[in-house]
Structures are given as C-alpha cells and as structure tokens.
C-alpha positions in Angstrom: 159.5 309.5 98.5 157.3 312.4 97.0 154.2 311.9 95.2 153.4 314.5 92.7 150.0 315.6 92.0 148.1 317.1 88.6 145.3 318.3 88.0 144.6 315.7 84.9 146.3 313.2 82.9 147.8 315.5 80.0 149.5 317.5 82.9 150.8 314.8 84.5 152.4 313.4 81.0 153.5 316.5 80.6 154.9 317.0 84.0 156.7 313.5 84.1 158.2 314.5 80.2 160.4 317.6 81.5 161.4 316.2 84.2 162.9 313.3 82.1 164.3 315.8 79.7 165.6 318.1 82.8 167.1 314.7 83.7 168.7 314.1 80.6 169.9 317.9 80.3 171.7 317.9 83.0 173.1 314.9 82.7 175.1 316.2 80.0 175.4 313.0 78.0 178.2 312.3 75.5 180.2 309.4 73.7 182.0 308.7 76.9 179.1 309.5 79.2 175.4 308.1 78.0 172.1 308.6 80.3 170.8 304.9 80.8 166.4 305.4 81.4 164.5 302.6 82.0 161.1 303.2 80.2 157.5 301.3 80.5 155.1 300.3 77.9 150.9 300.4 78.1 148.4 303.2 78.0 149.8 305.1 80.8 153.0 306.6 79.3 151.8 307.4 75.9 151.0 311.6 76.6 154.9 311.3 78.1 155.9 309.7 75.3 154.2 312.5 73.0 155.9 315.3 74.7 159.5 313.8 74.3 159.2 313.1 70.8 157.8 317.6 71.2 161.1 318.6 72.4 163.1 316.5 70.6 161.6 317.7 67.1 162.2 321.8 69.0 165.2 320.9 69.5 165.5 320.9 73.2 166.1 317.4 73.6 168.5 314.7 72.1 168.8 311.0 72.9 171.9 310.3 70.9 174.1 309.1 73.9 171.1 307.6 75.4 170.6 304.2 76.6 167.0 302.5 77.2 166.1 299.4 79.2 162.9 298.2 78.5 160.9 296.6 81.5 158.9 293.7 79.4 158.1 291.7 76.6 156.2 289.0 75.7 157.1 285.2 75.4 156.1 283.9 72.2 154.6 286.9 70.2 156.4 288.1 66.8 158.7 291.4 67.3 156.6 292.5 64.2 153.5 291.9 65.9 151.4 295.0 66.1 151.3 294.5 69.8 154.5 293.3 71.0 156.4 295.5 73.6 159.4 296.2 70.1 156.6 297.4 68.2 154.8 299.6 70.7 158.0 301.4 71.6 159.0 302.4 67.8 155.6 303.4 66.8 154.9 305.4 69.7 158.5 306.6 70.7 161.8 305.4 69.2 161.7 306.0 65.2 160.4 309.9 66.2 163.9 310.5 67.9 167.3 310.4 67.4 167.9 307.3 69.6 170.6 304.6 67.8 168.7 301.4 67.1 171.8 300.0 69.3 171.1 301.7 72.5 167.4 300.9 72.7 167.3 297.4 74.0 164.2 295.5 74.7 163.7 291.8 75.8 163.5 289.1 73.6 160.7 287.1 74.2 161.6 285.0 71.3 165.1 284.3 72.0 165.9 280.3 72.4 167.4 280.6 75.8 165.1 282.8 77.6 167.2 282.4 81.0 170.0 283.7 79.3 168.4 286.3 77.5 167.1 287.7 81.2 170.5 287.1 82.5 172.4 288.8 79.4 170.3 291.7 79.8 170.9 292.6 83.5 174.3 292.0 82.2 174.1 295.2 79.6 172.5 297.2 82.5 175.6 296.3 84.7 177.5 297.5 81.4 176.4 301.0 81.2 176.8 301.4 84.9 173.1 300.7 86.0 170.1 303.0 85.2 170.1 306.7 86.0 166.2 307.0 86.0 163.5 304.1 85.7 160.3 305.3 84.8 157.3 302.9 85.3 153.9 302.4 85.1 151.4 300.1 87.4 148.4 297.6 87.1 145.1 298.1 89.2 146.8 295.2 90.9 149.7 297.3 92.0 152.2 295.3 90.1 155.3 296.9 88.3 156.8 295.8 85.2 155.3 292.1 84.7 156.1 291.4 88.9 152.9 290.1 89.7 151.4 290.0 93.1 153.5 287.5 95.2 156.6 288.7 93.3 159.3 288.7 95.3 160.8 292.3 96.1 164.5 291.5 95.0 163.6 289.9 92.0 165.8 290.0 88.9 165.1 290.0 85.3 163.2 287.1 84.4 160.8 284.7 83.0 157.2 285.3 84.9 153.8 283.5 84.1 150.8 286.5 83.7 147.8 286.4 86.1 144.7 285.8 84.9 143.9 289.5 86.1 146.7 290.6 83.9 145.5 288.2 80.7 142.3 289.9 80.9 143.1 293.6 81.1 145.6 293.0 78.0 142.4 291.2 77.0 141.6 294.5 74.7 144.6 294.5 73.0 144.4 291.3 71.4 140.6 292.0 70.1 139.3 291.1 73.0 140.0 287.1 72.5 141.8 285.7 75.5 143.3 283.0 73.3 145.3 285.3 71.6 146.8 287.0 74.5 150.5 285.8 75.6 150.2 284.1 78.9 154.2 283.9 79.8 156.6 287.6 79.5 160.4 288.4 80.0 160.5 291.2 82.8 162.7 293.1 84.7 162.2 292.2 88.3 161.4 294.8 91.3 165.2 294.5 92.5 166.4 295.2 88.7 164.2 298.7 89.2 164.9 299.4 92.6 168.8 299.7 92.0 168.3 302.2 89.5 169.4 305.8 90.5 166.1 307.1 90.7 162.5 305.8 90.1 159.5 307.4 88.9 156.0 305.7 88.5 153.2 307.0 86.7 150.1 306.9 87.8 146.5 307.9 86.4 143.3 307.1 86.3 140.5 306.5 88.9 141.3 302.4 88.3 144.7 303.2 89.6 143.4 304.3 92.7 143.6 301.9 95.4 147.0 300.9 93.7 148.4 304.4 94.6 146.8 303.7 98.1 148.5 300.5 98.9 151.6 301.9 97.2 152.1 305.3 99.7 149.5 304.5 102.6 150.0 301.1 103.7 153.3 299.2 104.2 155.8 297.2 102.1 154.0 294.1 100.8 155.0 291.3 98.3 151.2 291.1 97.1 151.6 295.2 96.2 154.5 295.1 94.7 155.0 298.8 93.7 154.8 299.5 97.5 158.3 298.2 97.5 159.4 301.7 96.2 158.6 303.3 99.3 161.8 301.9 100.7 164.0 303.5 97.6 165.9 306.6 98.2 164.3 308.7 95.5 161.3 307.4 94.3 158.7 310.3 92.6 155.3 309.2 92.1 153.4 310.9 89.1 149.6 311.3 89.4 146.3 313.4 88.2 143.6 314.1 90.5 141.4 311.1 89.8 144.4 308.5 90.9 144.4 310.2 94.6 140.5 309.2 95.7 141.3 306.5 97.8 144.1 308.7 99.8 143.4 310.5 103.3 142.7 314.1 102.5 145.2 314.6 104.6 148.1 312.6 102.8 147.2 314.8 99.5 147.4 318.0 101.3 150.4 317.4 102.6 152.0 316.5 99.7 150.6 319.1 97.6 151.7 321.4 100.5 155.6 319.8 99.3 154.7 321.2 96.4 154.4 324.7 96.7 157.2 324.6 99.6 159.6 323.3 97.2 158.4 324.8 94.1 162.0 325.3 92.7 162.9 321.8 93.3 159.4 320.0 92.2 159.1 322.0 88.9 161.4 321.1 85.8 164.5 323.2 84.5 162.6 322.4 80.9 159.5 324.4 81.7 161.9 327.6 82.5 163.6 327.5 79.5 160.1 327.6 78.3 159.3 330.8 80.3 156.6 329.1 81.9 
C-alpha cells in the first residue's frame, strides 16, 4: 500500500492523471491488447478527468483500445438525465476523447432485469481479462463505489439501497430536494474492485479526513469499507494536504519520506516526457 501525498487538490488531480496515462503508455494498448480502467464519478475526479482530456488533445494520450468499467449508476433515473452517472461521464470525460462509445460501459440502472444487468456486467469485465487499474473515489463515510457501510468485503456487482447519509450528500445534486434523489443504485461491489490489477483511490478534502484515517490507520472493517484495500497488493492512495489531518504526524512523514526515497518509482513517466 502507498499513500501519496500533495500539496493541494489540483496537484493531486494532476498527479493521479499521469500516472493513469504512464499506465496506459506502457501498457502499449492495441486491437489485440486493450487497457481495461475502472473509473469513478462525483466531485473528486473531475481535475483528473480535466488533465486526461489535456493530454489526449497534446497528443500524448489515446484511449482508442481502451476499455472502461464504470463503478455506479442509479436505479430509476433517465440516462439523459443531467445527473445520471451516463451523463456525468460524457460531459465531463468521454465525448473529449477518442474512446469508442463501445468500450465505455456503464451500468444500466434502467434495464428490466437489474440482476442480470449486474451479473452481465461482471461478465464483460471477465471478458476483457479483468481490470488493469481501478480508480476510485470515497464518501466521508468511507464507502467505495455505492458499498455502503456494512457492505460486505467480497461483494460483487449489484443492486444496493443508498443510506440516508448518502441521499443527503447527493442531496445538492438534485436541487437540494431529497425527493428527487434516487434512493436504490447498480454498483460494482468491493470484491469486483479488489480483483482489479491495481487500485487507486482519490482522496481530497478536509471531509475526507477521518475516511483516510480509518482507511490506512486502523484495521479492515466492513463498516469502512475502503479499508478493505489495505489488504490488496497494490493499492496507491491519492491525497492533498487537507485529507491527511486526522493521520499521526508520524504516518505522513513516513510516507512522504517513501516519496522522496523512491522518487523514480512515485513520479510518472508522463511528467518526464514533459521535462518536468
């Protein structure tokens, strides 16, 4: 586990975006051989987003032979809706790149069978031979994906009822009116993630803070469910300064301390082609 930390949330974005397309790179993806990323929606993610869509448009970055998995969606809400999970990741992400429509594959929270949509999906992950790098985000609640707390650590893709702590921070999305907020969403489960090649969760924000806490300080626990990632073999954690104020001093130093040690492994091939 390593747990990189920024100074602020534009250089953690930033940060978190080369390493994906250093990922990507050296990969070496083609029409026998895509890249399959799992990738997160909410507020988090968005600078990431933004710096993918910058090197694709230098350049530097296709996602032609890409494949995304989407971690949610929710139950019940139009794909046209200005909120739902379909619209959020072509507005902010897909229709800027190269991606084919057909490789981008998002829950369907609208689909008749919603069992089978879950189970069809995890099926298509199986398909591309699992997911090279999932990238996350968390809730101040510490839960990944729509896994709640109480979510049970191998879960698999599935239909999950929203806390009320969940309703309400969404609350803002939907004009503040909690009747209009989805109470049900299709989500990957903490199993589907933790199978993935490699994980990376992005954290940021002094409300994330005692999330980041229980995820690294404490031990593995069900009501935490992020903290299950402490027991995958290559799990990075992406912060700024502000996530880290519930850590000992002495857990940051240290792993600042990684930083500098391993400066060659911890900084992107993307920022040397930049000369940085």
């Amino acid at each position: 586990m390593r747990l990189v930390i920024l100074d602020n949330y534009d250089l953690a974005s930033e940060w978190a975006a080369k390493y994906i397309c250093n990922c990507i790179v050296k990969f070496k993806p083609g029409k026998d051989r895509y890249f399959s990323l799992g990738l997160p929606t909410g507020s988090t993610p968005l600078g990431c987003y933004k710096k993918l869509i910058e090197y694709h448009k230098r350049g530097d970055l296709s996602f032609k032979y890409v494949k995304t998995f989407n971690m949610d969606e929710y139950v019940g809400l139009p794909r046209n809706h200005p909120e739902s999970y379909h619209s959020y990741m072509w507005n902010n992400f897909f229709k800027h790149v190269d991606i084919d429509p057909n490789n981008a594959h998002i829950l369907d929270g609208n689909a008749e069978d919603l069992q089978a949509e879950c189970d069809a999906f995890e099926e298509k992950i199986k398909e591309a031979g699992g997911i090279d790098l999932f990238v996350g985000g968390i809730g101040p609640d510490g839960h990944i994906a729509f896994n709640e707390p109480g979510s049970s650590l191998v879960s698999r893709t599935r239909l999950k009822t929203l806390a009320m702590d969940t309703i309400l921070a969404n609350a803002k999305y939907f004009d503040g009116d909690l009747s209009k907020v989805p109470t049900m969403a299709l989500t990957v489960g903490v199993g589907t993630v933790m199978d993935a090649r490699e994980v990376m969760i992005l954290i940021t924000g002094a409300h994330k803070a005692f999330a980041l806490y229980k995820a690294i300080e404490e031990g593995i626990n069900h009501m935490w469910t992020v903290s299950a990632f402490q027991q995958h073999p290559r799990t990075i954690f992406v912060c700024d300064e502000d996530a880290t104020l519930e850590l000992k001093v002495k857990t940051v130093k240290y792993f600042k301390g990684l930083m500098h040690v391993n400066n060659k492994l911890v900084e992107p091939l993307y920022s040397m082609k930049e000369g940085n």
